[in-house]
N, C-alpha and C positions, 0 to 999 in steps of 0.2 A: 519256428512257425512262420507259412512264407501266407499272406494276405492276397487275394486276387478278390478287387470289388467287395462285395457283403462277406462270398466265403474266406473261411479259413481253414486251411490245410496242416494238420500237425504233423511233421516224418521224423519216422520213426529210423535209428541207428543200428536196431537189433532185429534179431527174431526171436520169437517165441520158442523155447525149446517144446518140442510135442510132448506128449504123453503116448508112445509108441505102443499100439497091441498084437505091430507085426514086428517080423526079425526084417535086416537089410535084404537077404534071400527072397524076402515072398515080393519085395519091391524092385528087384533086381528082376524076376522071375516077369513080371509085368513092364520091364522095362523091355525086355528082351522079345516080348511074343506079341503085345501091343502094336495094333496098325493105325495110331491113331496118334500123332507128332505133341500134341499136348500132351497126352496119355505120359508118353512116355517119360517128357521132359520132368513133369510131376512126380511119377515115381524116381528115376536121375537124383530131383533134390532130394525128395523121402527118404531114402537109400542112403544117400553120402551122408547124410545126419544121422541115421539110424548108425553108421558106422563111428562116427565120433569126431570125421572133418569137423573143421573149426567155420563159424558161418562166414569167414574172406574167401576162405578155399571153396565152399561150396556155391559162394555168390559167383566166384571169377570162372569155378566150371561150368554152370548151369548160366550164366549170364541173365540171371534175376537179380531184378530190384530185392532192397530191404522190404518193401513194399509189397510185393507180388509172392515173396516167399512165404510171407506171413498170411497171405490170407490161403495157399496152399496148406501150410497146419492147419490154419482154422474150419477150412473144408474137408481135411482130412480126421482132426476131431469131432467135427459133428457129422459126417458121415461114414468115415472108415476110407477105405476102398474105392466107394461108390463117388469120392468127394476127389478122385483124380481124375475121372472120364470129364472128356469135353461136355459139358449140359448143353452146346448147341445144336449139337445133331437133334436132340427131339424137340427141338425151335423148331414149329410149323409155319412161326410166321404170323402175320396180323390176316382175320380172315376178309376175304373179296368181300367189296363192298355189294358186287351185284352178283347172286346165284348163279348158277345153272340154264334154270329157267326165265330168269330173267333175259340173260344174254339172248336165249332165245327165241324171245321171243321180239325182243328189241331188234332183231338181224332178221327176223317175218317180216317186224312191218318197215325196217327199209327194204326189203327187196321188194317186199308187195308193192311198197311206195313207186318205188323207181320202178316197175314195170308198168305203171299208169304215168310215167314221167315225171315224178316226184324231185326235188331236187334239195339234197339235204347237204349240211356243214354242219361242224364241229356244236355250234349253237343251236343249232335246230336237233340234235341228237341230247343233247347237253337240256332244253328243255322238253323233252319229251318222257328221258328219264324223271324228272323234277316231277311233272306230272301226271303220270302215268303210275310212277313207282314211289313217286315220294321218299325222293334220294335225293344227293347234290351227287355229282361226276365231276370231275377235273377234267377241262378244255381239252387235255392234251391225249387223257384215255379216250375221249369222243373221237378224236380223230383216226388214232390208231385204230380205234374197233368198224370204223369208216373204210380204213384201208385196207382191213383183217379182212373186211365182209366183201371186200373184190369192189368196194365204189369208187367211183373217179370221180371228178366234178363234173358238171354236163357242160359247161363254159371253158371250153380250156384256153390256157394263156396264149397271147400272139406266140410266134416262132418265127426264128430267124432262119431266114433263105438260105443259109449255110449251115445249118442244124443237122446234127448226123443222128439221127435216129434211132440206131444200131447201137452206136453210143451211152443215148442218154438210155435207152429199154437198160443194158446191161450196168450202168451206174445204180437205176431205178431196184433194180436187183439185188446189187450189193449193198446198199442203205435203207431195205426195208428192215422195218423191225422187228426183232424177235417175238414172237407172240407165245404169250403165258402159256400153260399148260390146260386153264379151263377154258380158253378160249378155243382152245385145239381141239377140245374134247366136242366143244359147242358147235362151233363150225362144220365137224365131220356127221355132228346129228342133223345140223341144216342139210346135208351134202344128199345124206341120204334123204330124208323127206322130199327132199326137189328129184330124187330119180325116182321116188315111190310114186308122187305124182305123175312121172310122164308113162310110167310102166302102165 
């Protein structure tokens, strides 16, 4: 029993032998047509124990813990089958904090802002959500959804008489950041509305 602070961690020496209601065949079978690296490595263990390996040979093939192998039976007891598939593919994830329409309407009123020369930062977006939406935003999403939406500062920094231009555009480029997928979705509905309006 090893101690870290309040927890305590018991390990374990052995596995659990399963209670098999497949043959090694139908996990072998899974092993073989499976596109999915955990999938497989899971059936792998199933399989060598369903066959009679002893658990050193099947821990030193499959390179699983005492640890890891056992809770592959205990998943494959209380599920079967279904208790070898990776469960993170249908992880969707913790949901966005702001909708759809939220986003969009936040990225209205800065453009509307800044076409009457409005001039917003990270805090000025950051409280606007707070009261508008009765959210909190993290500083760092206010900025990125600043930069998503095409704004700049209206004060920009000194420049050095030797500054290459060409340069910093093309750096500028390669260190923007990656924008989510509902931001993408958002921004292309602003995109159009702004040509609805000039049509």
């Amino acid at each position: 029993m090893a101690s870290y602070g309040f927890r305590k961690i018991r390990y374990t020496s052995f596995i659990r032998h399963p209670t098999f209601l497949h043959q090694a065949d139908d996990f072998w079978a899974i092993y073989k047509h499976s596109i999915c690296a955990v999938e497989r490595r899971r059936s792998q263990l199933l399989a060598l124990l369903c066959e009679g390996r002893s658990y050193a040979e099947v821990l030193a093939i499959t390179r699983y813990s005492y640890q890891g192998a056992d809770k592959i039976v205990d998943a494959y007891e209380a599920q079967g089958l279904e208790g070898l598939k990776d469960q993170r593919h249908g992880n969707r994830g913790a949901p966005t904090l702001l909708g759809d329409a939220d986003l969009l309407l936040l990225a209205q009123t800065i453009r509307a802002d800044i076409a009457e020369g409005g001039v917003w930062n990270g805090n000025r977006v950051q409280a606007w959500v707070k009261t508008t939406l009765q959210k909190d935003l993290y500083l760092g999403r206010c900025y990125e959804f600043l930069d998503a939406v095409g704004y700049s500062q209206q004060v920009p920094r000194p420049r050095h008489v030797e500054a290459d231009r060409e340069r910093q555009d093309d750096f500028k480029k390669k260190s923007s950041p990656k924008l989510s997928r509902q931001l993408k979705r958002v921004l292309k509905v602003l995109d159009l509305l702004r040509k609805s309006s000039l049509d």
